[in-house]
MOPAC internal coordinates of N, CA, C and O (Angstrom, degrees):
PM7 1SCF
backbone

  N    0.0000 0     0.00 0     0.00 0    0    0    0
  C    1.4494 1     0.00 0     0.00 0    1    0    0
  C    1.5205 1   112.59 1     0.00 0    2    1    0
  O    1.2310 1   121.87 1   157.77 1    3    2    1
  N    1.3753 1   114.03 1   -22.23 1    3    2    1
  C    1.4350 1   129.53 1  -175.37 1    5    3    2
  C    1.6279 1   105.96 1   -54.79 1    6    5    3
  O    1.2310 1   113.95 1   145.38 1    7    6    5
  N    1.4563 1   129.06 1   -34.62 1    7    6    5
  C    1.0478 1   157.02 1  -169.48 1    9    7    6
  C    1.7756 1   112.23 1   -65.26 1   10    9    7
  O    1.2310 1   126.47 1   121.66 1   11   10    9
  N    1.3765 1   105.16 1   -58.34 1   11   10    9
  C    1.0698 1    88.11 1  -151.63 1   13   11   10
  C    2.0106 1    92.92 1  -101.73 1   14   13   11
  O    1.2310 1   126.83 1   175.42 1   15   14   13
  N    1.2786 1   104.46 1    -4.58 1   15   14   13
  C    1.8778 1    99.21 1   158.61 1   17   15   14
  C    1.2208 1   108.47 1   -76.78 1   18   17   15
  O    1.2310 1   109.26 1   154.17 1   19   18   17
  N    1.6742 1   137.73 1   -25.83 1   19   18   17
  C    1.5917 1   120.57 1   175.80 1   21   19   18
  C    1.7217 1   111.70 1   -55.06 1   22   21   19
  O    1.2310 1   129.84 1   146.30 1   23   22   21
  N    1.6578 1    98.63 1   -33.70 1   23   22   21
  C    1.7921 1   102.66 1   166.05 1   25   23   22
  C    0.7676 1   143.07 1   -52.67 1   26   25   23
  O    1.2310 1   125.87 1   130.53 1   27   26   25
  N    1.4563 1   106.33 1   -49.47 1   27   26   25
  C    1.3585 1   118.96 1   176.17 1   29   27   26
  C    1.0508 1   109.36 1   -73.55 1   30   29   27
  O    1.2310 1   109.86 1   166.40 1   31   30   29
  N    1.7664 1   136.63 1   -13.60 1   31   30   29
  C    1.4172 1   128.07 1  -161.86 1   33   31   30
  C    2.0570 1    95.81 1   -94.50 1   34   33   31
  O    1.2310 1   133.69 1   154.46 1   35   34   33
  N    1.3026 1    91.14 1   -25.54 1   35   34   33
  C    1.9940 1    89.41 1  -167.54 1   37   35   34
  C    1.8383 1    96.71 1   -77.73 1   38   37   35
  O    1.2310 1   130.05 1   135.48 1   39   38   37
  N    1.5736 1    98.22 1   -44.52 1   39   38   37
  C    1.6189 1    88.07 1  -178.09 1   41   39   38
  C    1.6469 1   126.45 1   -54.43 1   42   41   39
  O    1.2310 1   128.18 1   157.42 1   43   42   41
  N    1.4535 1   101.85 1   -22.58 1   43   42   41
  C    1.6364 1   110.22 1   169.49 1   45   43   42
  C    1.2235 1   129.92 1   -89.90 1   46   45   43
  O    1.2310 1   123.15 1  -177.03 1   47   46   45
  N    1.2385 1   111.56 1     2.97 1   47   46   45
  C    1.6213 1   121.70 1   178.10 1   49   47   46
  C    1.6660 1   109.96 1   -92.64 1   50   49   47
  O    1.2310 1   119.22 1   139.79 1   51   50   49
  N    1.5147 1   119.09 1   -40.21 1   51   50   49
  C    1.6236 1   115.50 1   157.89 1   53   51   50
  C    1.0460 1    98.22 1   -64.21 1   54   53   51
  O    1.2310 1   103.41 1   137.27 1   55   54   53
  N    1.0652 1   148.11 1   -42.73 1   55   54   53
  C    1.7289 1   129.88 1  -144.93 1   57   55   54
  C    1.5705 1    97.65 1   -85.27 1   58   57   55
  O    1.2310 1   128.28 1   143.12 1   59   58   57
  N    1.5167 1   101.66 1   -36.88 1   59   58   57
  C    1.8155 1    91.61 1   172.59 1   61   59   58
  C    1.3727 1   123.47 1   -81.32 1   62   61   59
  O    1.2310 1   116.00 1   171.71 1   63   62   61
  N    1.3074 1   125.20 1    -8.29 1   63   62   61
  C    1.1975 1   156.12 1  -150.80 1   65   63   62
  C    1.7311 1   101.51 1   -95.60 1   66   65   63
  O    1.2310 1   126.84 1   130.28 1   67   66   65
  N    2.0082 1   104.45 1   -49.72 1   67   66   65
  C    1.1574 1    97.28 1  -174.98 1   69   67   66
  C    1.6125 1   110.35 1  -102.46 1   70   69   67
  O    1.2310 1   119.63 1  -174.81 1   71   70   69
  N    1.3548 1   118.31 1     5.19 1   71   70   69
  C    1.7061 1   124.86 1   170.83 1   73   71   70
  C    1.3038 1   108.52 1   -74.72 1   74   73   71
  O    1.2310 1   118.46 1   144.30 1   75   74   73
  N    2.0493 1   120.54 1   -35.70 1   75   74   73
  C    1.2523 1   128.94 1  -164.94 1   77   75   74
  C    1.8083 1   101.89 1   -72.61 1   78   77   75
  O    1.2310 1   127.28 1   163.61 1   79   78   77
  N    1.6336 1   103.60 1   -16.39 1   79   78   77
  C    1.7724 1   118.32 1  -165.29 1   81   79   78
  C    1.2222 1    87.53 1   -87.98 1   82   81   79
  O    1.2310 1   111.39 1   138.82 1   83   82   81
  N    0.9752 1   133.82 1   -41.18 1   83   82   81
  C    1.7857 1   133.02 1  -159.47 1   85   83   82
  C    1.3134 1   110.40 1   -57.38 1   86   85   83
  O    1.2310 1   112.97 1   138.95 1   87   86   85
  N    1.8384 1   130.88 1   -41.05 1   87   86   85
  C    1.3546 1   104.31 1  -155.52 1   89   87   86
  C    1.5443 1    86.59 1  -100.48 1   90   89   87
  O    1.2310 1   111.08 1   155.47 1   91   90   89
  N    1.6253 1   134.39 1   -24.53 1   91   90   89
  C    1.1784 1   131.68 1   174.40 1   93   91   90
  C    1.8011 1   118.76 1   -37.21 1   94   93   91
  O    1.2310 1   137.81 1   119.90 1   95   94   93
  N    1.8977 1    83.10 1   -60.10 1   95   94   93
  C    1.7335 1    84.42 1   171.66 1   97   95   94
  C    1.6088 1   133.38 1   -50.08 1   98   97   95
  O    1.2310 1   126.37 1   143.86 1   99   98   97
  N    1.6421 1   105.35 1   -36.14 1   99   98   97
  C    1.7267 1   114.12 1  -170.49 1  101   99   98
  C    1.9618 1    96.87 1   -69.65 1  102  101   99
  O    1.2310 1   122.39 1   153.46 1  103  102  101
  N    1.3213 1   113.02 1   -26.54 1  103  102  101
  C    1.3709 1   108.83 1  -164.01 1  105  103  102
  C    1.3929 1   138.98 1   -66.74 1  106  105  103
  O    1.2310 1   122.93 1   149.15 1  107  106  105
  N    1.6981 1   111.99 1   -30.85 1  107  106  105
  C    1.1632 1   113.57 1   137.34 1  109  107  106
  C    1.3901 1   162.21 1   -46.96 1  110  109  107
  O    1.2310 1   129.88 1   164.10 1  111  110  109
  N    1.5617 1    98.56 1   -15.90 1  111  110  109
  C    1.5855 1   127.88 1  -168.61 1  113  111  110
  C    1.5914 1    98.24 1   -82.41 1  114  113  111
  O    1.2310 1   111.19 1   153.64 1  115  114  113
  N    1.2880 1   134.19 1   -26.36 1  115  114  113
  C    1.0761 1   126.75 1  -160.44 1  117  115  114
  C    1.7217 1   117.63 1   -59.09 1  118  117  115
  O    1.2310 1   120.14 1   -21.12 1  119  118  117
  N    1.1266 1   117.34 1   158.88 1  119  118  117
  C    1.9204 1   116.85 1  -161.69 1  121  119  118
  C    0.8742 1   110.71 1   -67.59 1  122  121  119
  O    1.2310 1   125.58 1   -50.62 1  123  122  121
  N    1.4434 1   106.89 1   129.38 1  123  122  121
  C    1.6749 1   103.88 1   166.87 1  125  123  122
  C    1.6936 1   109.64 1   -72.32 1  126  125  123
  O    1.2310 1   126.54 1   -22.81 1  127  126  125
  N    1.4964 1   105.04 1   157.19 1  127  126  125
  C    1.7157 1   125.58 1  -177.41 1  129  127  126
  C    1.5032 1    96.49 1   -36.26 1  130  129  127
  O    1.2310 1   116.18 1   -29.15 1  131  130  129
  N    1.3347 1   124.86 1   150.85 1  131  130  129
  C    0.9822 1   141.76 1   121.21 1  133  131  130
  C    1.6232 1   146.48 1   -66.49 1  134  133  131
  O    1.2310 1   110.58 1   -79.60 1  135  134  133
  N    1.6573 1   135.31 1   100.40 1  135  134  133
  C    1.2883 1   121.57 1  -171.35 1  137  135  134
  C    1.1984 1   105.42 1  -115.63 1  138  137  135
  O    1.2310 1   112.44 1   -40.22 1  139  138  137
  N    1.7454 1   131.87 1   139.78 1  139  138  137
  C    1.0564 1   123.87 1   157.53 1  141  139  138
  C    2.1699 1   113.44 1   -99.83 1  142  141  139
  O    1.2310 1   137.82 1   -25.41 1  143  142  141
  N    1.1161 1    83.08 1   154.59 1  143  142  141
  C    1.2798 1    99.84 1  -166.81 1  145  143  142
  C    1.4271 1   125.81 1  -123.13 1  146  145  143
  O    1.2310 1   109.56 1   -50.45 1  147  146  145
  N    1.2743 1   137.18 1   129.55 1  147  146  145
  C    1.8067 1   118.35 1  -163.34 1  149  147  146
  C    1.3628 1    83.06 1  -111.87 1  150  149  147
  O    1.2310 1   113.16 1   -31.79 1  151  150  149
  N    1.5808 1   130.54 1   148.21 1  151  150  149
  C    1.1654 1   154.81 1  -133.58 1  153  151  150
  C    1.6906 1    96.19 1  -172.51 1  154  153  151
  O    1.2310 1   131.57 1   -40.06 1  155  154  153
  N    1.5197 1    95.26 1   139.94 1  155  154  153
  C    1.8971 1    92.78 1  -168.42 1  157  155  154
  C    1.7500 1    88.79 1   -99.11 1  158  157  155
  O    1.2310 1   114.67 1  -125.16 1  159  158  157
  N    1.0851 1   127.71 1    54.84 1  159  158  157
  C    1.4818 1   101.00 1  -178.45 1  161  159  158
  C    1.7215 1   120.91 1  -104.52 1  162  161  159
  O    1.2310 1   132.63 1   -39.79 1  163  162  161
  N    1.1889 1    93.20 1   140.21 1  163  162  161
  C    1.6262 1   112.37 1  -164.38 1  165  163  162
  C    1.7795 1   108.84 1   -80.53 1  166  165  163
  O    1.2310 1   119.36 1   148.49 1  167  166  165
  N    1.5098 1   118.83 1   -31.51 1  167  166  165
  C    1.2546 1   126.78 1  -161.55 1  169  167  166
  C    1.3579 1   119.46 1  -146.88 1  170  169  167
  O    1.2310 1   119.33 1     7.49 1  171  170  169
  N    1.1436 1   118.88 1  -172.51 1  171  170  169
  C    1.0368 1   121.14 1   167.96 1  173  171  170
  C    1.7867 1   136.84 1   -69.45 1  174  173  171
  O    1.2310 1   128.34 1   157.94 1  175  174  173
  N    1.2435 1   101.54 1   -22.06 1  175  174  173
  C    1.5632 1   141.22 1   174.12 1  177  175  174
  C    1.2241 1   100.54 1   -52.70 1  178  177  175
  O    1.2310 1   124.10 1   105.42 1  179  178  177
  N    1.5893 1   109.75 1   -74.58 1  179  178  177
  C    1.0918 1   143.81 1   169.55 1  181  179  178
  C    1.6508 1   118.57 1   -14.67 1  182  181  179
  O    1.2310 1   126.85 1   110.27 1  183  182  181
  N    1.3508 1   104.43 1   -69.73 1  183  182  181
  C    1.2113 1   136.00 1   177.12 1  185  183  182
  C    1.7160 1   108.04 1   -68.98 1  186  185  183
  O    1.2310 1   115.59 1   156.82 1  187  186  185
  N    1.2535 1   125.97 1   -23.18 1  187  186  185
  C    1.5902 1   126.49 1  -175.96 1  189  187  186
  C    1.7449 1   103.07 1  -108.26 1  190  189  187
  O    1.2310 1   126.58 1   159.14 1  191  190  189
  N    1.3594 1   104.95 1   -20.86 1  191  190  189
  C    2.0665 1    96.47 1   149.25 1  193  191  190
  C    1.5674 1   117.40 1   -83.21 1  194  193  191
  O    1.2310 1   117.93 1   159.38 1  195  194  193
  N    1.0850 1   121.55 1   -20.62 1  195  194  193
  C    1.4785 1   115.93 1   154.32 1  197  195  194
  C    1.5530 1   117.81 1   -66.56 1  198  197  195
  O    1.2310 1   119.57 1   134.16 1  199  198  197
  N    1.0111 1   118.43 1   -45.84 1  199  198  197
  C    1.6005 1   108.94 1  -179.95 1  201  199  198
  C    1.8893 1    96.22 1   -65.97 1  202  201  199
  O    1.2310 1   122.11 1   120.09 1  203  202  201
  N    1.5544 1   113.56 1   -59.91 1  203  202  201
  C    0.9420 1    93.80 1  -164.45 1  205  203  202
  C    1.9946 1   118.43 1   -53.03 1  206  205  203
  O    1.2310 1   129.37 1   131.42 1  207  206  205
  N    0.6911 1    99.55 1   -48.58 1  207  206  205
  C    2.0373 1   104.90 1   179.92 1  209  207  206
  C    1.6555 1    91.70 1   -35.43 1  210  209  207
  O    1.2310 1   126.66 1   102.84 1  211  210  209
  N    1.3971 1   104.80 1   -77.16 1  211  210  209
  C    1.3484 1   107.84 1  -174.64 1  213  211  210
  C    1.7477 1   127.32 1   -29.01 1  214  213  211
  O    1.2310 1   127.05 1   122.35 1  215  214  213
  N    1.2312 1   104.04 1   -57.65 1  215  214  213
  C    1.5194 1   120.19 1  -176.65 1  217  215  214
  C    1.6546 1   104.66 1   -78.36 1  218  217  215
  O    1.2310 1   118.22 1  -162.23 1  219  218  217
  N    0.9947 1   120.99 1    17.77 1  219  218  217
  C    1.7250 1   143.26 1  -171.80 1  221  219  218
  C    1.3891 1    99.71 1  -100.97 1  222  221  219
  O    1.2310 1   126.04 1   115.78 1  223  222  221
  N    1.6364 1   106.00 1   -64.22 1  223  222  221
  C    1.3599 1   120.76 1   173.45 1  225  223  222
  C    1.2123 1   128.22 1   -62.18 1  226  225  223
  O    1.2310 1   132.00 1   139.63 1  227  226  225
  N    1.1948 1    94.44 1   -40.37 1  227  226  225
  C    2.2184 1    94.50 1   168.85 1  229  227  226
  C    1.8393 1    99.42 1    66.60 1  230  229  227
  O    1.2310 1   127.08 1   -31.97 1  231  230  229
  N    1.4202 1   103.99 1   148.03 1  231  230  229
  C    1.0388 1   122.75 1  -164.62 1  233  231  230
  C    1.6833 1   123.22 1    71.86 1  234  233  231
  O    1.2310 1   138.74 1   175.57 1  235  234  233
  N    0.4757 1    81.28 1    -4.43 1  235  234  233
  C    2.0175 1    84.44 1   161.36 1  237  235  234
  C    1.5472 1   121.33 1  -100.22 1  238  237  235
  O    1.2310 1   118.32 1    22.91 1  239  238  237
  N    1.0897 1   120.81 1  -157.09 1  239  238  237
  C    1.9862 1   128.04 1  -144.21 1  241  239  238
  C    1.9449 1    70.08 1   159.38 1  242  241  239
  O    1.2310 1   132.82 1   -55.51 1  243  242  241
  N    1.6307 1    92.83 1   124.49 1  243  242  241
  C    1.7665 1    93.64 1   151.98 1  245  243  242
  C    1.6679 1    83.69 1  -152.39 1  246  245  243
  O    1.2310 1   128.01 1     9.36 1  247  246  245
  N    1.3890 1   102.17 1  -170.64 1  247  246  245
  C    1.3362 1   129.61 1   164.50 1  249  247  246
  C    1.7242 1   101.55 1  -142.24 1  250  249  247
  O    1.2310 1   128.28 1   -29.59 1  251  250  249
  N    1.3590 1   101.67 1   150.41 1  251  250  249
  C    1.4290 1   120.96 1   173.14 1  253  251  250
  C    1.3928 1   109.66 1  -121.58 1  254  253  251
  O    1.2310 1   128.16 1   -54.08 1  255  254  253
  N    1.2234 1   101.89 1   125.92 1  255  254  253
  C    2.0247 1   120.72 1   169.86 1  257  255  254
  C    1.3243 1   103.80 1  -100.15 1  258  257  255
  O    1.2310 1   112.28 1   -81.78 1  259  258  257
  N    1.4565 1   132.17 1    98.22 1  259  258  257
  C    1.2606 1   120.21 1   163.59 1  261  259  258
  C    1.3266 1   122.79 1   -40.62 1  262  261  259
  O    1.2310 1   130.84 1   103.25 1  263  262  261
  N    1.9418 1    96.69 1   -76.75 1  263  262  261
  C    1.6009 1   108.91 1  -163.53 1  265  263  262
  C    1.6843 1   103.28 1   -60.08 1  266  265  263
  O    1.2310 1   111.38 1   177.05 1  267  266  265
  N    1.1469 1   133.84 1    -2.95 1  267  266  265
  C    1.2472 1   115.74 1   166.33 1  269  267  266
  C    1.7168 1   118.05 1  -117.75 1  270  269  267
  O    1.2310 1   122.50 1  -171.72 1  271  270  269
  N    1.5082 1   112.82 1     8.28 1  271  270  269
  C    1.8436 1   133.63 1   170.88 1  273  271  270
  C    1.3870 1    92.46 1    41.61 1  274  273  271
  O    1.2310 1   130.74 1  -104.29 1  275  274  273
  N    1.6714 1    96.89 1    75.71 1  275  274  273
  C    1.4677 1    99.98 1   174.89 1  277  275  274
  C    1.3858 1    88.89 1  -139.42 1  278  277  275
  O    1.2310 1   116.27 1   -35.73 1  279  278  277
  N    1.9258 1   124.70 1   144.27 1  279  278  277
  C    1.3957 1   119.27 1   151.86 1  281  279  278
  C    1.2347 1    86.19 1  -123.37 1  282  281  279
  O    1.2310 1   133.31 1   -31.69 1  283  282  281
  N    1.9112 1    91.88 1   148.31 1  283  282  281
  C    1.3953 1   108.95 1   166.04 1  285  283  282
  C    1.9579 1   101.99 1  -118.50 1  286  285  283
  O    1.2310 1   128.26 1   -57.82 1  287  286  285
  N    1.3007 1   101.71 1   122.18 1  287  286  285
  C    1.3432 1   110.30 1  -178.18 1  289  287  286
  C    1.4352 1   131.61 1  -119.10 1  290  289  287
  O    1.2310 1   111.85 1   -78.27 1  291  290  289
  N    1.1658 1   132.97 1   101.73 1  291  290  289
  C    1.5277 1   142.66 1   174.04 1  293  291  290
  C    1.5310 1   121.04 1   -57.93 1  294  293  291
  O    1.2310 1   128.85 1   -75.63 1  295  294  293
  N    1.1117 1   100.55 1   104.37 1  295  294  293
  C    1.4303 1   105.94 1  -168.15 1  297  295  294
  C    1.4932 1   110.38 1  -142.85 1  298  297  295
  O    1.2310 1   116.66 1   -27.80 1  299  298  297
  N    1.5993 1   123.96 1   152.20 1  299  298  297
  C    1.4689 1   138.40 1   141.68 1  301  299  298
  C    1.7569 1   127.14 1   -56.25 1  302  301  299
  O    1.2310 1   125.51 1   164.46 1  303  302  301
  N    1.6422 1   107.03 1   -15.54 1  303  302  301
  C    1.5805 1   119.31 1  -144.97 1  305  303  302
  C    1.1919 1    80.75 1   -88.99 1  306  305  303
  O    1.2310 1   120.38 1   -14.45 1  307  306  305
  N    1.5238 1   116.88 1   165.55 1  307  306  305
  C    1.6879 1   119.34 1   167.44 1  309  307  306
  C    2.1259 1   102.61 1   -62.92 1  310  309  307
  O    1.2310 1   140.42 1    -2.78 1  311  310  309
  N    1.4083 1    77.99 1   177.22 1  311  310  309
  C    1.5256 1    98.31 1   159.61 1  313  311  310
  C    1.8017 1   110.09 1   -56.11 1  314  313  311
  O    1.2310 1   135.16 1   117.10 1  315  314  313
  N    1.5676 1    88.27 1   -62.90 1  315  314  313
  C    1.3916 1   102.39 1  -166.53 1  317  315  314
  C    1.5094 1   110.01 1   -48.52 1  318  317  315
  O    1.2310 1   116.83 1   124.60 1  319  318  317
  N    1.4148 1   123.64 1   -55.40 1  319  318  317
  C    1.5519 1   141.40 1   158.46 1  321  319  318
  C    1.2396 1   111.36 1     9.52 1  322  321  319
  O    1.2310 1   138.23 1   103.16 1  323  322  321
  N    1.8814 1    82.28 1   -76.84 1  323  322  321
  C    1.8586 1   113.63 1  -163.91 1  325  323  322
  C    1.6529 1   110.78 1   -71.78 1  326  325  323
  O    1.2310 1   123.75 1   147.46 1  327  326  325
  N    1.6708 1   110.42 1   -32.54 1  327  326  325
  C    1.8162 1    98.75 1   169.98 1  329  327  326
  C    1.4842 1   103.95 1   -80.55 1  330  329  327
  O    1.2310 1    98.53 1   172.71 1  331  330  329
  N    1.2426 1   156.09 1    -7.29 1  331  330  329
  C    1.2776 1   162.89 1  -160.69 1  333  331  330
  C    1.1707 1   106.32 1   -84.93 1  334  333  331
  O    1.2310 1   125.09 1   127.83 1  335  334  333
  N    1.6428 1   107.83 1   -52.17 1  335  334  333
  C    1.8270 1   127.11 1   179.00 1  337  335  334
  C    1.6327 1    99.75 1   -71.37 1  338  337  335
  O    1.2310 1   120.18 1   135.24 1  339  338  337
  N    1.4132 1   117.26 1   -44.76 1  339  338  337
  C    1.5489 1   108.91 1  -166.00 1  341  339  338
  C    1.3861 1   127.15 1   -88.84 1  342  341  339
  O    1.2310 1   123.28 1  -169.61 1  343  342  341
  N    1.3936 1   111.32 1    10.39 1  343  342  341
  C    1.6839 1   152.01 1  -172.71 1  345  343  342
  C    1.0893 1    96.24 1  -104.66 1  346  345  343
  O    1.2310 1   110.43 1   150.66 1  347  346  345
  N    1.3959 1   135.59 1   -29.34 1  347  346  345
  C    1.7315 1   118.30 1  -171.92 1  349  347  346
  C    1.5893 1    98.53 1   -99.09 1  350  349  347
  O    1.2310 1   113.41 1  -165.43 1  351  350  349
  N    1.3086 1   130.07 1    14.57 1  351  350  349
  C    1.5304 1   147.37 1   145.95 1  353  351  350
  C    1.7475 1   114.04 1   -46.49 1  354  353  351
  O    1.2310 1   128.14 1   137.86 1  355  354  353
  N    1.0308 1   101.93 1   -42.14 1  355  354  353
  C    1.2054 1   125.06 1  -167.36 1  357  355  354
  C    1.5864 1   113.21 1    88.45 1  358  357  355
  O    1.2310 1   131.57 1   178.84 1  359  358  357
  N    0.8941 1    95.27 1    -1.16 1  359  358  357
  C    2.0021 1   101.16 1  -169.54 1  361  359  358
  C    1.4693 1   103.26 1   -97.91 1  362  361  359
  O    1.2310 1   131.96 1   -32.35 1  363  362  361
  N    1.5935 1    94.51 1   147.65 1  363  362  361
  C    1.3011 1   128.49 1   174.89 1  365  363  362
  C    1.8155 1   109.81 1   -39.85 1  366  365  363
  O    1.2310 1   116.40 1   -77.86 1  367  366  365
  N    1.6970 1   124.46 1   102.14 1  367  366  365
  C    1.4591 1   110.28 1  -179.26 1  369  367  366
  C    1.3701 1   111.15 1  -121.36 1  370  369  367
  O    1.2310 1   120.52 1   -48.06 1  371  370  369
  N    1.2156 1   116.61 1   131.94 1  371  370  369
  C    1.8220 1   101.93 1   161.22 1  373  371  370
  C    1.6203 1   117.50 1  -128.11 1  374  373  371
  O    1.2310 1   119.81 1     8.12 1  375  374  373
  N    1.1882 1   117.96 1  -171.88 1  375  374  373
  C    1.7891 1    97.61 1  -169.27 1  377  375  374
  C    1.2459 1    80.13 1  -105.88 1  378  377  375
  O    1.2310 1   121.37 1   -16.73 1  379  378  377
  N    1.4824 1   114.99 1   163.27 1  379  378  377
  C    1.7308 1   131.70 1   167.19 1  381  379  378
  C    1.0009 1   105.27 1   -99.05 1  382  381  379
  O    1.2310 1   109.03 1   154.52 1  383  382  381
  N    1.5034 1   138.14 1   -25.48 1  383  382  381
  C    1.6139 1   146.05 1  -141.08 1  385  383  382
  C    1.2114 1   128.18 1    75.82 1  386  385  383
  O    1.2310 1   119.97 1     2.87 1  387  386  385
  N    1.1630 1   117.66 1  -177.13 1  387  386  385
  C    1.7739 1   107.78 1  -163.43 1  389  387  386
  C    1.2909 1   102.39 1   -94.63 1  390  389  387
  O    1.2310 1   130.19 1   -13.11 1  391  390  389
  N    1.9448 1    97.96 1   166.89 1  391  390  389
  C    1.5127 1    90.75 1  -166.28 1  393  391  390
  C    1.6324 1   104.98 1  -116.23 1  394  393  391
  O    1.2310 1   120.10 1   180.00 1  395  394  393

């Protein structure tokens, strides 16, 4: 009988092993901030030196609204970071607050 509880004891040690992994793993995933941002852009140009700055910086997710010169950007970076990056545009930026 000695036998078949050493089994049952190893098969329950991953299984607790990988439930104790489960909530560790989900915990990092959580969203990065959301910022919206008003952006003076006139064109399309406009809008592809914002991606480019942005995608420079790495670690962000944004979207760009032209007709309303709005980015909304998901990020870890400060505030300060993200107007710093969207200032070397040359264009007019201010923060809106988060969204």
């Amino acid at each position: 009988m000695a036998a078949p509880a050493l089994g049952a004891e190893s098969s329950d040690a991953p299984a607790a092993a990988a439930a104790a992994a489960t909530p560790t793993a989900t915990t990092p995933s959580t969203a990065m901030p959301k910022h919206e941002f008003s952006v003076d852009m006139t064109c399309e140009g406009c809008s592809n030196a914002v991606s480019r700055v942005l995608n420079k910086l790495g670690g962000v997710e944004f979207d760009i609204d032209l007709p309303n010169k709005k980015v909304c950007i998901s990020s870890d970076h400060s505030v300060d970071i993200l107007l710093e990056t969207l200032e070397k545009t040359g264009k007019a930026v201010s923060y809106l607050g988060p969204k």
